[in-house]
N, C-alpha and C positions, 0 to 999 in steps of 0.2 A: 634591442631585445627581439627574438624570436619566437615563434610561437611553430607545435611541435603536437604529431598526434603519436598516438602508442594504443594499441590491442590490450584491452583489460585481461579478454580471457587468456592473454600467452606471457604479457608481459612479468617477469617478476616483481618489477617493482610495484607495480600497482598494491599487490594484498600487503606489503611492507607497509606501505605508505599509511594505507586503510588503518592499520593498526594500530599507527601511530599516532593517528591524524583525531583529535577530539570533536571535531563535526560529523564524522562517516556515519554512518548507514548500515543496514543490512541491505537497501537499495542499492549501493554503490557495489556492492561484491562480486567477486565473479559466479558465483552462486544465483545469484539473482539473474544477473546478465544471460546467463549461458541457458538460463530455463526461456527467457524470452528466446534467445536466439532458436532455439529445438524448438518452441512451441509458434513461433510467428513468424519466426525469419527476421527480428531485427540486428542487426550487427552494432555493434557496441565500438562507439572510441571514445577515450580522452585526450582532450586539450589540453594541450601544458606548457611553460614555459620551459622546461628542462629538456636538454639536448639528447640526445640514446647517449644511453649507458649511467647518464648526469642524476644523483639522489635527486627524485620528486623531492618537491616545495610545497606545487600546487597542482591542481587537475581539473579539469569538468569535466563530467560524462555525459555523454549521449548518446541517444540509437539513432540510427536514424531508418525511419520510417518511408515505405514507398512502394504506392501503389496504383493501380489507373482511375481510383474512384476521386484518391484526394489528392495524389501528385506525389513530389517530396517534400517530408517535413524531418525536423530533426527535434527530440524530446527527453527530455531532463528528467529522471527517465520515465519510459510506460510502464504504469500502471502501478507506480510507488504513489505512497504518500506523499512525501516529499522529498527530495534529494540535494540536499545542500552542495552550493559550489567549495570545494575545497580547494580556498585558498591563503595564505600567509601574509598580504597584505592589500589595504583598500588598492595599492597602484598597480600590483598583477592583478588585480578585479576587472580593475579598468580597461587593462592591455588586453585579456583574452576574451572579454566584452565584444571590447572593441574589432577584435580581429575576426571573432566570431559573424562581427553584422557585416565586414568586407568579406567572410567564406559565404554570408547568407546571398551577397547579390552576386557573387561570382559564381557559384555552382547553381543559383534558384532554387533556396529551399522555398519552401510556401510558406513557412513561417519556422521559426526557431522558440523553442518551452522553455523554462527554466521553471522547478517546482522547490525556491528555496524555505527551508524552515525559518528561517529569517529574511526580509527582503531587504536590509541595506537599503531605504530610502534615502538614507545621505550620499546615497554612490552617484557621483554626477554624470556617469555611463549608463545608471538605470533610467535616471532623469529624464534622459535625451533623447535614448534605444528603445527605452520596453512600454508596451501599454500593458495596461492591469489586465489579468487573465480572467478564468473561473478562483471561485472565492467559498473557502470552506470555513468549519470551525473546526478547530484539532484540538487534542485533549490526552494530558498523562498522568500520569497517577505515582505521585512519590513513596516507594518502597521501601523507603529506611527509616519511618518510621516501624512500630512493633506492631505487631500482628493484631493485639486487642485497640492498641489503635487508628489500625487502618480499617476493625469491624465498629471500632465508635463510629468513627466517621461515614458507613454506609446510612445513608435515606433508611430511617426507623423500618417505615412501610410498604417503600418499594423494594429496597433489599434485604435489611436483616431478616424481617418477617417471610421475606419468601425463600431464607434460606434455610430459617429452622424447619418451616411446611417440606423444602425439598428433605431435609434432615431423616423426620419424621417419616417421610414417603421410603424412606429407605434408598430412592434414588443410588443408583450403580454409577461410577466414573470409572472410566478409562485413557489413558492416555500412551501415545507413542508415535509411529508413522507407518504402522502396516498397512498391506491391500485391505483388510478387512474393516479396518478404522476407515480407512478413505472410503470404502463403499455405506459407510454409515455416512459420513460424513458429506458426499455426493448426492446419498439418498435424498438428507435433507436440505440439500442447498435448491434442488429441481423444486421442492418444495414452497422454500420461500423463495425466492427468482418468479417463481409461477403466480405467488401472494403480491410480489409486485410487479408486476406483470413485465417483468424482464425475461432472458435468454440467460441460463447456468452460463459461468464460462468452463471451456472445453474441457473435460478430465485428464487429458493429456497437459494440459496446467500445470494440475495438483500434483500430478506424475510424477511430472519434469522438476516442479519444485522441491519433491522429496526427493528426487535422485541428486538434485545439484547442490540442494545445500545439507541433504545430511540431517544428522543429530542436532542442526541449528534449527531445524520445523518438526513441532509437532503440531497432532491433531488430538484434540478432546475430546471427551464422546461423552453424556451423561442421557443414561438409560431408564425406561421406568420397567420393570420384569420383562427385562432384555430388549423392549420395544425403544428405537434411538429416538430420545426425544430434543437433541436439544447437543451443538458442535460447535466447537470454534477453531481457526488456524491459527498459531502463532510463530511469530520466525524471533529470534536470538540470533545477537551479535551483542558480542563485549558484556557492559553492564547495563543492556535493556533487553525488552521483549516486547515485541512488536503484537498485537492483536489487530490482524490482518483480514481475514473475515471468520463470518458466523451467520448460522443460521438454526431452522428451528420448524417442529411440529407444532403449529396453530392451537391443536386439540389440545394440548397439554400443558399451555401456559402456564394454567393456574399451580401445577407440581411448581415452581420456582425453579425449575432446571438449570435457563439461562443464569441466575445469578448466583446460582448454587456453582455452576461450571465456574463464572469467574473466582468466586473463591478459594476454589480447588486451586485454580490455575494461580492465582498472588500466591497460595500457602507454598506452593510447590518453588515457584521463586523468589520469594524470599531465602526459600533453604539453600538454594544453589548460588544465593550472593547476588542475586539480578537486584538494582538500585533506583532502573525504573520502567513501568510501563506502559506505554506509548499505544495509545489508545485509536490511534490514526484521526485522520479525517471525518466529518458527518458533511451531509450536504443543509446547507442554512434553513434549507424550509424543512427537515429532516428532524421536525423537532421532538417526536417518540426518540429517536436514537440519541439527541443529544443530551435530554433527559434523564434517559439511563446512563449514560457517564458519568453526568454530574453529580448522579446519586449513589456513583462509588466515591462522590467524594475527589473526583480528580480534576485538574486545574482549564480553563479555556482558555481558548487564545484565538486569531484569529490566522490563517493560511493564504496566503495570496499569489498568487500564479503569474507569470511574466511572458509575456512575447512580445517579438519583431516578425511582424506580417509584412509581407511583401505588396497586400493590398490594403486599405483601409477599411474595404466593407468585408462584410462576410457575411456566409451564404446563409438564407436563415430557412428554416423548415416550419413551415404551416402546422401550429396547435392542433390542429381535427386531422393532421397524417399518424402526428406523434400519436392520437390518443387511441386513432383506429389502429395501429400497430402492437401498442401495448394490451389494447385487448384483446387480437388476434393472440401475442406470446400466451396470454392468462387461460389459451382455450385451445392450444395447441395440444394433442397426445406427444407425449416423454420424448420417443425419437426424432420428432420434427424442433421441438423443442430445443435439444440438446444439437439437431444439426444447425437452425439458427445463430446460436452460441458459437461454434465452431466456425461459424462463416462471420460475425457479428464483431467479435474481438478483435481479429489482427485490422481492422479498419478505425478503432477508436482508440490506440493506443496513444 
C-alpha cells in the first residue's frame, strides 16, 4: 500500500468524499481551508491511500504551518474544533499514522497535530506515535428533540429566566452575513478579547470566512434600541451547526441577550432540519463558559489532542511574561489592539 497526497482546494474528489463521509466537518471543507489559506498562508493537503483519479476511501488533512519563530509544523487542522481523521478502517489508520511520522522525520516537521473528535485509544499506532496534547471539554446539544423540549431542558435561572427578561426587553435579532452584521459583530468581539485580555483575531478572518463558505456562516446579532449587545458565529455543514465564536457587551448582561440569541439561533435550526449543535470546545479551567452549555442542557464529553514532537521538551514561557502581556492587550487603544491580533494568529495555529 501506498500512500498519496491531493490539494483539497482543487481536488474533486475531496467535497464528494466530505459528503459522503459521516465523520466530516465543516473543518475539513474547502471553505474552511481556503479562508486559512487567504488569511494566514497555510496550504492545505490530504493524506490518503487512494491513487489520482482512485474513489477516496480515506483522508487526513492538514496544513502545514511555517514560520521563523516556530519552524515547520504540520496541523489537523488550525483553528477548528476538532477534525476527525477520515478513515474506513482501524488498518488505513495505522498505515497513514504510520507514514505520516516517516514524512515527520524525513521533511522535519517540529511536530505533527491531529485534533480527533474521538481518539481511537485502541489504535496501536496512537499507542506508540502520539503523546496527549492540549485537553478540552466539548459539548452538543441534541436537536430532534421539540422545541418546548429543548426549552424544559434550559437551566430554570440561567436561561429560561433570562430569556423571557430578553423577551420582555423587546430585545432586536438579526441574522445573516452582511458587512454590516460583521461590523457589529467585530465591534463586540474587541470588546470581549479586550475583557480577556486577549488580541481580536484579524477581520480579514471573518472576511474570508464569509466569502469562502457562503450561506454555510452566519452571524447573529441581538440588539437592545439598536445598541449591539450581544453576537455569535455559526458555520453549517450537513445536519449540524457549529457555534464557533461569541461575544458580548459586559454592560448588558443583565437583558439575557446571550441566551436569548442562542434560542433564536436552535429555533431557526430546527426549522431548517439541522439535527445537531455542536457547541465546540471550552478550555477546562473555563468554567463560566462551560457552565453556560450545560445549562442549555447539552451533553460533555472530553477532547483530547495528539502529537509527534520531534523533541521531548518543549519550550515553556514564564507565568509573570504571559500575565504582563495579557494586561498590556486589556490596555492597548483598538488599533494597536487589532494589529496585535493580525500579527498574533498566523503564529498559534
Amino acid at each position: 500500500m501506498s500512500i498519496y497526497t491531493l490539494n483539497p482546494l482543487q481536488d474533486s474528489r475531496w467535497p464528494v468524499f466530505l459528503q459522503n463521509h459521516p465523520a466530516s466537518s465543516v473543518f475539513h471543507t474547502p471553505g474552511w481551508l481556503e479562508a486559512l489559506r487567504r488569511t494566514y498562508g497555510y496550504e492545505p493537503t490530504v493524506f490518503t491511500s487512494a491513487s489520482p483519479g482512485e474513489e477516496l476511501q480515506n483522508g487526513i488533512v492538514f496544513c502545514r504551518l511555517k514560520d521563523w519563530l516556530r519552524g515547520c509544523r504540520m496541523v489537523s487542522v488550525p483553528f477548528s474544533d476538532h477534525c476527525q481523521p477520515l478513515v474506513d478502517s482501524e488498518e488505513n489508520l495505522q498505515f497513514l499514522l504510520g507514514a505520516l511520522k516517516q514524512n515527520q522525520k524525513h521533511e522535519k516537521w517540529k511536530y505533527l497535530e491531529l485534533r480527533p473528535l474521538t481518539a481511537r485509544k485502541n489504535s496501536q499506532e496512537i499507542q506508540l506515535s502520539f503523546a496527549k496534547g492540549e485537553e478540552f471539554f466539548f459539548h452538543t446539544l441534541d436537536l430532534r428533540p421539540s422545541l418546548d423540549t429543548i426549552f424544559h431542558n434550559f437551566h430554570k435561572s440561567c436561561v429560561q429566566r433570562k430569556i423571557h427578561r430578553a423577551e420582555r426587553e423587546h430585545l432586536e435579532y438579526e441574522a445573516g452575513r452582511s458587512e454590516s452584521l460583521l461590523a457589529k459583530f467585530y465591534h463586540l468581539l474587541l470588546l470581549t478579547r479586550r475583557r480577556h485580555q486577549l488580541p481580536p483575531q484579524p477581520l480579514a478572518w471573518f472576511r474570508n470566512l464569509a466569502d469562502c463558505l457562503g450561506d454555510r456562516l452566519a452571524i447573529s446579532v441581538v440588539s437592545n434600541s439598536s445598541q449591539p449587545i450581544a453576537s455569535i458565529l455559526t458555520l453549517s455543514f450537513k445536519n449540524s451547526l457549529v457555534y464557533k465564536y461569541g461575544c458580548s457587551d459586559a454592560k448588558y448582561h443583565n437583558l439575557g441577550g446571550m441566551p436569548f440569541l442562542f434560542w433564536k439561533t436552535i429555533q431557526e435550526a430546527k426549522a431548517s432540519g439541522v439535527e445537531e449543535f455542536d457547541l465546540g470546545r471550552s478550555e477546562v479551567d473555563n468554567t463560566g463558559l462551560v457552565a453556560f452549555k450545560e445549562h442549555l442542557g447539552a451533553a460533555g464529553s472530553r477532547l483530547e489532542y495528539l502529537r509527534i514532537e520531534r523533541h521531548l521538551s518543549r519550550p515553556t514561557v514564564n507565568d509573570w511574561k504571559v500575565r504582563v502581556l495579557r494586561r498590556a492587550f486589556s490596555h492597548m487603544p483598538n488599533p494597536c489592539l487589532k494589529l496585535a491580533g493580525n500579527l498574533f494568529y498566523r503564529y498559534i495555529g
